[in-house]
C-alpha positions in Angstrom: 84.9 142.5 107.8 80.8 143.8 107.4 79.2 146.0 108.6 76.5 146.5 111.7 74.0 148.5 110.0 71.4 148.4 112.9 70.7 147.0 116.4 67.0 148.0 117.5 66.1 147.2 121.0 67.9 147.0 123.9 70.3 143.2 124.2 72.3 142.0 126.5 76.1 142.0 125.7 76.7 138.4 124.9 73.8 138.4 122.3 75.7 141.8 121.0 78.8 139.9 121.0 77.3 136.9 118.5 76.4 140.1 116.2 79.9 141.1 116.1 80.9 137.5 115.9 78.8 137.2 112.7 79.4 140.2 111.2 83.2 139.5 111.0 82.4 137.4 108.0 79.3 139.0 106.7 78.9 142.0 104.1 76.4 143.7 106.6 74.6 142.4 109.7 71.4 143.7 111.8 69.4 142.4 115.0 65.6 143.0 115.1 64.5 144.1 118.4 63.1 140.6 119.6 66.6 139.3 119.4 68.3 137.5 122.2 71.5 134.8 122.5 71.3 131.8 119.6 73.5 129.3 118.1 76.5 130.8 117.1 73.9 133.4 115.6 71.5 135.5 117.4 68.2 134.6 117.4 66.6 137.9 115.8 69.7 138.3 113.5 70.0 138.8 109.8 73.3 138.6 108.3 74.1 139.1 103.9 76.9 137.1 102.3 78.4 137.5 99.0 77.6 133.7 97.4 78.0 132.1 100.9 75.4 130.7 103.2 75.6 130.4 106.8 74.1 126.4 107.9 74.5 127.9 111.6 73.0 131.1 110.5 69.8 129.4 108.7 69.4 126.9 112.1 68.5 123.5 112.9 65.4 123.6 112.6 65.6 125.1 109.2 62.5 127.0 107.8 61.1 127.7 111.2 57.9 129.6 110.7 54.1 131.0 111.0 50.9 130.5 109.1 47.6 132.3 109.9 44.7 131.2 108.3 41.8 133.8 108.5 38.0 132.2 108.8 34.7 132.9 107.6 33.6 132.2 111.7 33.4 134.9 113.8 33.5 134.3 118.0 29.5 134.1 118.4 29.8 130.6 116.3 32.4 129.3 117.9 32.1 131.2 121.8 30.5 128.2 123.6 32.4 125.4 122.2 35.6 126.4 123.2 37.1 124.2 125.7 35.7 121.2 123.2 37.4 123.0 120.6 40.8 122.9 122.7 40.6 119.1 123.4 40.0 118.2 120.3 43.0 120.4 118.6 45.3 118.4 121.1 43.8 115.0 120.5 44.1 115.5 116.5 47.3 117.5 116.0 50.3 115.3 116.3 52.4 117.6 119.5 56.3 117.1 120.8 57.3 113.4 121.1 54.1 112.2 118.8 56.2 112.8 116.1 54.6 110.6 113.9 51.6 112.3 112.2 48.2 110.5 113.6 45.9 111.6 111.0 45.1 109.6 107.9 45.1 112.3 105.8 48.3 113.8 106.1 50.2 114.6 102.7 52.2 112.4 102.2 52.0 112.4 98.7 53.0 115.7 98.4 55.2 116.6 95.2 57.7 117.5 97.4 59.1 114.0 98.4 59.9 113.9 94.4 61.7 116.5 94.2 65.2 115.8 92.7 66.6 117.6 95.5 66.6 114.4 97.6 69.5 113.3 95.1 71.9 115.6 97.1 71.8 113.3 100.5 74.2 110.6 100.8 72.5 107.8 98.7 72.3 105.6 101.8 70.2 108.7 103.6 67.9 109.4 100.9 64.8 106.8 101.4 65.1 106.5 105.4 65.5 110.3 105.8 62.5 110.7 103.6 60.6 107.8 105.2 60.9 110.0 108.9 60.0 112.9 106.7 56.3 111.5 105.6 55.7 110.2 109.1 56.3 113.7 110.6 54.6 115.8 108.2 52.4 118.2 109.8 53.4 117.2 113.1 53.7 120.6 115.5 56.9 119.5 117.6 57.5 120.7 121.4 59.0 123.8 123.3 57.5 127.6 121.6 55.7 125.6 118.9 52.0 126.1 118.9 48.5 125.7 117.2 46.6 128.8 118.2 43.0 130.2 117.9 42.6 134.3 118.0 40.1 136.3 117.6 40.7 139.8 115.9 39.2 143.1 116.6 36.4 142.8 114.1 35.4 139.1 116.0 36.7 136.9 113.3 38.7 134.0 113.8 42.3 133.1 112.9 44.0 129.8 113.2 47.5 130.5 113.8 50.7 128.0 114.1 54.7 128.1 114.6 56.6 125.2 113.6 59.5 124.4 111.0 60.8 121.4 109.1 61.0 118.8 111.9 63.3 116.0 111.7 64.5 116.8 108.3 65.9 120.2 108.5 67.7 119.1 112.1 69.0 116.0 109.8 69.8 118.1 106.9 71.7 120.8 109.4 73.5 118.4 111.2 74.8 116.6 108.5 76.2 120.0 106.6 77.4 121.2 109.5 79.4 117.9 110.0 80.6 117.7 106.0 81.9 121.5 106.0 84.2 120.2 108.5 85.8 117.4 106.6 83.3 114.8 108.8 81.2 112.0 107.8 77.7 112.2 107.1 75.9 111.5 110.8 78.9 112.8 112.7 78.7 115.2 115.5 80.5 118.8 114.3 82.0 121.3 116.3 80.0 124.9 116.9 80.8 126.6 114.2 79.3 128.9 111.3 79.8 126.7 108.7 80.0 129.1 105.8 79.3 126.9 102.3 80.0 129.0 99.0 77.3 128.5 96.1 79.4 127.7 93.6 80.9 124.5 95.6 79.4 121.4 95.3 78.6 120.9 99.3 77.1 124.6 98.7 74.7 123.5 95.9 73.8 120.8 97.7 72.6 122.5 100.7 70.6 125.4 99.0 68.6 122.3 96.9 68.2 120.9 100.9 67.0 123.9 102.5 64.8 124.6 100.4 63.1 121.2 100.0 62.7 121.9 104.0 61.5 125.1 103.1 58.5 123.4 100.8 58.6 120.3 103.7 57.7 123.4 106.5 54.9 125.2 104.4 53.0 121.7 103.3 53.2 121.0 107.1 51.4 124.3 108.5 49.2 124.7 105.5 47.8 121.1 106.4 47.9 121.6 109.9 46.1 125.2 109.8 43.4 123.3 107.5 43.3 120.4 109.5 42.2 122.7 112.6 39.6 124.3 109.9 37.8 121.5 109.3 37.6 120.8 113.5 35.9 124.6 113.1 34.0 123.9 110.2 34.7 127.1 108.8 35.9 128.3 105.3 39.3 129.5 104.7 39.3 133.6 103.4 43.0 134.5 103.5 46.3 132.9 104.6 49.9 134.5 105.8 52.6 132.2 105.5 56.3 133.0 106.2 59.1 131.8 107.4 61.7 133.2 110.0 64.8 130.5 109.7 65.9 130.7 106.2 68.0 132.1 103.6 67.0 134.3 100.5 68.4 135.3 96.9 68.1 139.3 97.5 69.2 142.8 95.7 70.5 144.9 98.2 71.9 148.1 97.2 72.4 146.7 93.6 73.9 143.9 94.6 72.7 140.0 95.1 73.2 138.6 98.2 72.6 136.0 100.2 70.4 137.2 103.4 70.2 135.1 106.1 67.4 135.8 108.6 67.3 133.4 111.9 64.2 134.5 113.7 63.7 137.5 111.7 61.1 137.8 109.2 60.6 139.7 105.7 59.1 142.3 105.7 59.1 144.3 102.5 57.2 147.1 101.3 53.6 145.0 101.4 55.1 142.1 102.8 52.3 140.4 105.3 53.6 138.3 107.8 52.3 136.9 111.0 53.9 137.4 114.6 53.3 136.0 117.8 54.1 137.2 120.8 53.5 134.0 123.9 51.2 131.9 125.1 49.7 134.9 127.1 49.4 137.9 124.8 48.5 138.7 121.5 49.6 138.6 117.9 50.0 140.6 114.9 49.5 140.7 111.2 52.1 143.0 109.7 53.0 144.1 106.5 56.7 146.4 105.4 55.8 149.7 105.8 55.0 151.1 101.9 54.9 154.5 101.9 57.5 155.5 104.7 59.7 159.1 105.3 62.8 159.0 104.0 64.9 158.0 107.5 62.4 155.3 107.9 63.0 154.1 104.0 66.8 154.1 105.2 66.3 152.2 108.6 64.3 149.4 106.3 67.4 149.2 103.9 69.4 148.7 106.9 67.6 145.9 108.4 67.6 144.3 104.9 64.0 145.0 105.1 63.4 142.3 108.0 61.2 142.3 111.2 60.6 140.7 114.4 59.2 137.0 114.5 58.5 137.0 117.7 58.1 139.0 121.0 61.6 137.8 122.3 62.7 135.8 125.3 64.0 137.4 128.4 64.6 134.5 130.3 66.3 130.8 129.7 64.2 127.7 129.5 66.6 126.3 132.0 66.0 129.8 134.0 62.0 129.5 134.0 62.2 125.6 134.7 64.7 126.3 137.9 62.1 128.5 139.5 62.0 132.0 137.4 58.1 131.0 137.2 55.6 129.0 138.8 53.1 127.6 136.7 50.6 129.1 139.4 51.5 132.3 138.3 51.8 131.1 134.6 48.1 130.1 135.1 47.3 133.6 136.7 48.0 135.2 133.8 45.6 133.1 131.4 43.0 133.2 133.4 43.2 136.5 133.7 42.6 137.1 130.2 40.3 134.4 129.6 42.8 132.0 127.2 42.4 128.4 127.3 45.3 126.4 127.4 46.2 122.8 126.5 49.7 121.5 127.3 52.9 123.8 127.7 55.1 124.6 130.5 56.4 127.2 132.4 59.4 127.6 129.7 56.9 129.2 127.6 54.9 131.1 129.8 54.1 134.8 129.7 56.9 136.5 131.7 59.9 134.6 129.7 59.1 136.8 127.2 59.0 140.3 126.2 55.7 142.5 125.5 55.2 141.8 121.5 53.6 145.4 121.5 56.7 147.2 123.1 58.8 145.3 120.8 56.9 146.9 117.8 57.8 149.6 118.6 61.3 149.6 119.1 61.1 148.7 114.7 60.5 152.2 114.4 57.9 152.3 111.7 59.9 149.7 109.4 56.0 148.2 109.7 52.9 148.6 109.7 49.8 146.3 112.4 47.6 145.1 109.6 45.2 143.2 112.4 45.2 142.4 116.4 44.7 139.0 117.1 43.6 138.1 120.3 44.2 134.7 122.0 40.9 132.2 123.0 42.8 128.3 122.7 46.4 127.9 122.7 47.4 124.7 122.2 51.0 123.4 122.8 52.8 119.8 123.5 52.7 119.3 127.5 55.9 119.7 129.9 56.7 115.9 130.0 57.1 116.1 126.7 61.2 116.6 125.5 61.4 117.7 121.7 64.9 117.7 119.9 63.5 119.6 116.9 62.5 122.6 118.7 64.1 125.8 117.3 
């Protein structure tokens, strides 16, 4: 049985429970202070494994993640063209059930669909899982998946976006999950972790998978940050890429494990990452805290040097869309702050979720606010639209 090394925040006790759960079978296990109930995992939890990796742990919608490309622009060149901005975002960026890509352009010639790692699919898979894969490539997806526009404190603008692997890691998850349980490739599985060691053969096969979503999920947000660029017609300066929904080769304490972070980011010593917090409030570039005191350096090793990725829900989709918020008040709350908004519902509104700042804060130094971003355009798929590869 591992170990609970941290909890920071406050959870509820089922979301507690899915710690314990996990960290029956774990080395060591922590839950960043966004966290809230997941899939057998908690989303916001980060669990180590000697030469085991977790397909329940690493998600569906494997490779889940955040890019923020930092402009040349500042907000006087792009202040009065804002709403045209928004429309034109929505109308060229492929959102929820548009899950085929509608721009030319897309890459989908990338090196990636060569990879040999397409070998470890069932052979019958291979070409029509990787046909769905070029179509959806840098395709955004529904429910908290966005394309954002922020402006930081010094005026410039970011182009920020939250979206995984698509199709392909939900096909790649499902069908593990299915073949760790003695099932056929396609089959429904039952809820469970589905701890695959390395050295097996159905382990090998999975890491080679993940990963290709892994490269799948970057090409995506890289095109679809540069895509919005080009709407700008700004230069690109700087770019933050991470994901949240993965698994790592890692040193901890001397020893190699395998880290599994499911809505938790790295954050090492240096480490940039980017973090949302809702439609409705800011975001955040971060980076590990580098030069912390010595309980602080100990809280990092704890957390298996991790962070939020995310402000943290406080209340169910099903919750908001029975009534927990009107999308008068949702609106309120935008206008208020002067952010424009294309698509999205009342599942992702402001008050579902927690205050990103006062979640910072329950990290307790583990990092450090690089930048502010502040919200202008936030562009999401619309409510009639129903998404299975949502994370």
């Amino acid at each position: 049985m591992g170990v609970i090394t941290a909890i920071l925040g406050k959870h509820d006790p089922e979301t507690i429970a899915q710690l314990k759960d996990v960290a029956q079978r774990a080395v060591m296990a922590a839950l960043m202070a966004d966290g809230h109930l997941g899939y057998i995992m908690p989303i916001g939890g980060v669990a180590a494994y000697e030469d085991k990796v977790s397909v329940a742990g690493v998600g569906f919608d494997i490779a889940c993640g955040n890019a923020a490309l930092l402009t040349d622009l500042t907000l006087a060149d792009i202040e009065g063209r804002l709403e045209e901005i928004a429309d034109e975002i929505a109308s060229t960026i492929s959102f929820g059930l548009g899950r085929t890509n509608k721009a030319a352009d897309a890459p989908v010639d990338h090196p990636l669909f060569q990879s040999p790692a397409w070998d470890a699919l069932p052979k019958k898979e291979r070409e029509p899982l990787r046909e769905k894969a070029r179509q959806q490539l840098g395709t955004v997806g529904g429910g908290n998946h966005y394309v954002d526009l922020f402006a930081d404190t010094k005026g410039r603008i970011w182009i920020g976006v939250h979206f995984g692997s698509r199709g392909l890691g939900h096909t790649i998850a499902t069908g593990f999950m299915a073949l760790s349980q003695g099932k056929p490739w396609g089959s429904q599985g039952k809820e469970v972790e589905a701890l695959l060691p390395l050295r097996s053969e159905l382990g090998q096969r999975y890491w080679a998978l993940m990963e290709l979503a892994g490269q799948y999920a970057y090409a995506g947000r890289e095109w679809v940050v540069r895509k919005v660029l080009a709407i700008l017609g700004g230069r690109e300066l700087a770019l933050v890429h991470n994901h949240h929904n993965f698994a790592w080769k890692e040193v901890h304490g001397g020893r190699e494990l395998i880290v599994v972070r499911k809505g938790a980011t790295p954050a090492f010593p240096g480490q940039l990452s980017f973090v949302g917090g809702s439609m409705g409030d800011g975001a955040v570039i971060l980076k590990g805290a580098e030069n912390p005191d010595e309980e602080t350096r100990r809280l990092q090793e704890k957390i298996l040097f991790s962070t939020i990725h995310g402000a943290g829900r406080i209340m169910s989709r099903r919750a908001a869309k029975r009534g927990g918020v009107s999308r008068e008040a949702m609106k309120r709350w935008l206008k208020a702050r002067g952010i424009i908004l294309r698509g999205g519902d009342v599942d992702e509104a402001p008050q579902v979720y927690r205050r990103l700042e006062e979640v910072l804060e329950e990290q307790k130094g583990t990092v450090e606010v690089v930048e502010r971003l502040r919200p202008l355009v936030v562009v999401m798929a619309g409510p009639e639209v129903f998404d299975p590869y949502k994370d």
